[in-house]
C-alpha positions as CSV (number, residue, x, y, z in Angstrom):
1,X,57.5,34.6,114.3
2,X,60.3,34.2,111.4
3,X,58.8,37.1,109.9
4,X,59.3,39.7,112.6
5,X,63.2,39.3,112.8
6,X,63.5,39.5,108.8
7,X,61.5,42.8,108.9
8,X,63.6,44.2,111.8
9,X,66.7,43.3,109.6
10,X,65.0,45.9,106.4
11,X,64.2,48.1,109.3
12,X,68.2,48.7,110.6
13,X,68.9,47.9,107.2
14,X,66.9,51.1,105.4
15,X,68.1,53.0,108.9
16,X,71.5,52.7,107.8
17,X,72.0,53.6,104.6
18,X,69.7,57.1,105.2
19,X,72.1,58.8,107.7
20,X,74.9,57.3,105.7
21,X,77.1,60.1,104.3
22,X,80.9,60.8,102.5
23,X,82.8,64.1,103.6
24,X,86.4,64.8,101.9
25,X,88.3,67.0,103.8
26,X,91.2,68.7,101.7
27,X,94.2,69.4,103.8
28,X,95.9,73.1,103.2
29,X,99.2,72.3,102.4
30,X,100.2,76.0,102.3
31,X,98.2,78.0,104.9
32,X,98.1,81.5,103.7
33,X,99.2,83.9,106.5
34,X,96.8,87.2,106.7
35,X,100.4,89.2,107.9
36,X,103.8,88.3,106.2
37,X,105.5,91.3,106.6
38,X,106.7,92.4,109.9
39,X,108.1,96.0,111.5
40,X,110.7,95.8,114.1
41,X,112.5,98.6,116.5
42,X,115.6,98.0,118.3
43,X,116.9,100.4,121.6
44,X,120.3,99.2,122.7
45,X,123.6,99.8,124.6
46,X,126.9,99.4,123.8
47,X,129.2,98.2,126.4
48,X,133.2,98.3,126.7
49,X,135.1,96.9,129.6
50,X,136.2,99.3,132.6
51,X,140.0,99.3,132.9
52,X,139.3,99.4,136.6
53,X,137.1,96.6,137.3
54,X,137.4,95.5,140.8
55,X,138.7,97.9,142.2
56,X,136.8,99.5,145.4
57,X,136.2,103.2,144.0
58,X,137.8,105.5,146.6
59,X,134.9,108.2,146.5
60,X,131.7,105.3,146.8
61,X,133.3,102.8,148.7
62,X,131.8,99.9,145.9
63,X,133.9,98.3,143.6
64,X,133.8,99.1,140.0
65,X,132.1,96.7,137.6
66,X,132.9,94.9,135.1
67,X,131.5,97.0,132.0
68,X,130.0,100.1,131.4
69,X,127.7,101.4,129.1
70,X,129.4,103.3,125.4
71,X,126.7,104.7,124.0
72,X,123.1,104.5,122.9
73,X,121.8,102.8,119.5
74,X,118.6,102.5,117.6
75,X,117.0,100.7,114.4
76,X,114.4,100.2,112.8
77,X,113.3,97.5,109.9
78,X,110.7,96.3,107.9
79,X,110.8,92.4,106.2
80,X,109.0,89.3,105.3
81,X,108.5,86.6,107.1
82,X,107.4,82.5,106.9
83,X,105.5,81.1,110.1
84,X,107.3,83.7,112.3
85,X,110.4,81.5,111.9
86,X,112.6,82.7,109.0
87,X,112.7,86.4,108.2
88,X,114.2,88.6,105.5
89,X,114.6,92.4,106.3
90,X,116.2,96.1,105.8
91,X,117.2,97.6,108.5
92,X,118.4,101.3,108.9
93,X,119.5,103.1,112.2
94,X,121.9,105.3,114.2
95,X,124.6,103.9,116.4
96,X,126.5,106.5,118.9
97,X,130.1,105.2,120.6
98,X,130.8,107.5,123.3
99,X,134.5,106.8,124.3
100,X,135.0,106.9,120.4
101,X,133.3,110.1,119.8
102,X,131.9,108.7,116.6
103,X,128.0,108.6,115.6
104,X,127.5,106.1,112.4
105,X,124.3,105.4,110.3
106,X,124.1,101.5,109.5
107,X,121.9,100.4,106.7
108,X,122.1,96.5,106.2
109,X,120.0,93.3,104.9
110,X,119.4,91.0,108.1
111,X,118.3,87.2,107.7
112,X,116.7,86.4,111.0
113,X,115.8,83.0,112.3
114,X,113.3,82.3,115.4
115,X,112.5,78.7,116.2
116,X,109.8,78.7,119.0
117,X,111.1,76.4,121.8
118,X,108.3,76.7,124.2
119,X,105.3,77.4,124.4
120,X,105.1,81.1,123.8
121,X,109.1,81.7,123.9
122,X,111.3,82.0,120.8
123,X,114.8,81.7,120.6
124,X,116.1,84.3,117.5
125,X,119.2,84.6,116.1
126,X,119.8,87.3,113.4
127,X,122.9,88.1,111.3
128,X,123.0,91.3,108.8
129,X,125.3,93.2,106.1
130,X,125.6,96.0,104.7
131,X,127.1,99.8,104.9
132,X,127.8,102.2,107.8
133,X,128.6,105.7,107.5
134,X,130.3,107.9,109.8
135,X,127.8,111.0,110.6
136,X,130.7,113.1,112.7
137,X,132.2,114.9,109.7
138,X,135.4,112.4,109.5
139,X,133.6,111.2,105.6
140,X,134.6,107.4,107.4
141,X,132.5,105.0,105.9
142,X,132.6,100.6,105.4
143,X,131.1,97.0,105.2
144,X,128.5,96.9,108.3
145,X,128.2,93.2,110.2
146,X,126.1,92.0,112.6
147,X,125.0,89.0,114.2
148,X,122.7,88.4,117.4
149,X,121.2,86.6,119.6
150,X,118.4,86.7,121.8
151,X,114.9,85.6,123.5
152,X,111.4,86.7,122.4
153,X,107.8,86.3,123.9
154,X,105.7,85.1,121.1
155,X,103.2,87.3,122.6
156,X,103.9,90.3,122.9
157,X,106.1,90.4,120.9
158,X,109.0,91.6,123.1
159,X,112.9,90.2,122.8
160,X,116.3,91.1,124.7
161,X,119.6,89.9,122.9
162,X,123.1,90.9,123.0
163,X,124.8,91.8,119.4
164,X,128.0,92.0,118.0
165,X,128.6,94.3,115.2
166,X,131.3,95.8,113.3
167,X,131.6,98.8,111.3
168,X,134.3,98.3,108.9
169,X,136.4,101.1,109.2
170,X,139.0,102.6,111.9
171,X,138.8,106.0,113.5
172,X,142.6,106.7,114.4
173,X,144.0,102.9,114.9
174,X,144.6,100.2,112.7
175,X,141.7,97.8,114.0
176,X,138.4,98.3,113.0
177,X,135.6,100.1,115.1
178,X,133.0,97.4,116.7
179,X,130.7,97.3,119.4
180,X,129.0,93.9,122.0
181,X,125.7,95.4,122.6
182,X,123.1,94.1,124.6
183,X,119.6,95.6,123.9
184,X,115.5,95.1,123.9
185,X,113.6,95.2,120.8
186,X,109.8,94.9,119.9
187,X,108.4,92.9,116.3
188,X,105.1,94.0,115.2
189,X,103.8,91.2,112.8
């Protein structure tokens, strides 16, 4: 009888120690991401604000709103970018201002940032300098600023923000031209 416990004991004993095994598992401290560059197009509209808004428009019967579209711009970039987050870019484009008559060409730098704050939504914020010409003959040309804000489906992809920008030079009066767009773009990673 005292023998038959002691063997068990070798038995569990040998048991253990042959499915006994060590694995080291070496956390990546710096993932490597396949895609760090990134393309982006912008399609917005400047808007200005109606002298007549809210008045009843005597031809429609409606009253008039509060802005109206100015214009039509587009831009393209191409940057670099960590985790989606932080981005670096260059940007180049063509901004038309219809009650200014004036069509400019912005080329700028733009540091974007993008903090997710749900599950597949991004808030992005995205400032940028650099130069804009005037393209209507009028050889106007100055510092370009920007900075905007917006909301983008992780996704797809897909953001709408509004922008201010400024082109750094004056037409006829002493202020400078600027614009508050608001606009859709679409970042291919």
């Amino acid at each position: 009888m005292p023998m038959k416990p002691k063997l068990w004991l070798l038995f569990l004993g040998l048991f253990q120690l042959g499915f006994a095994q060590v694995v080291t598992v070496k956390p990546e401290m710096f993932p490597e991401d396949d895609k760090p560059f990134y393309k982006k197009f912008e399609l917005s509209s400047p808007l200005r604000v109606n002298q007549y808004a809210g008045e009843v428009n005597p031809y429609t019967g409606e009253n008039e709103p509060w802005f109206l579209l100015d214009g039509l711009s587009a831009r393209a970039g191409i940057g670099t970018h960590y985790d989606k987050w932080v981005g670096v870019g260059i940007n180049v484009g063509i901004d038309w201002k219809a009650n200014k008559g004036l069509i400019v060409a912005p080329v700028f730098g733009s540091l974007r940032l993008s903090p997710k704050v749900g599950e597949d939504l991004r808030i992005t914020s995205e400032i940028g300098y650099g130069r804009s010409l005037s393209l209507t003959g009028d050889k106007l040309s100055g510092n370009f600023q920007k900075i905007s804000l917006g909301l983008e489906d992780d996704d797809s992809g897909l953001g709408l923000y509004i922008e201010l920008c400024q082109y750094g030079f004056s037409k006829v009066t002493p202020e400078r031209i600027g614009s508050f767009s608001i606009g859709l773009y679409y970042i291919m990673f």
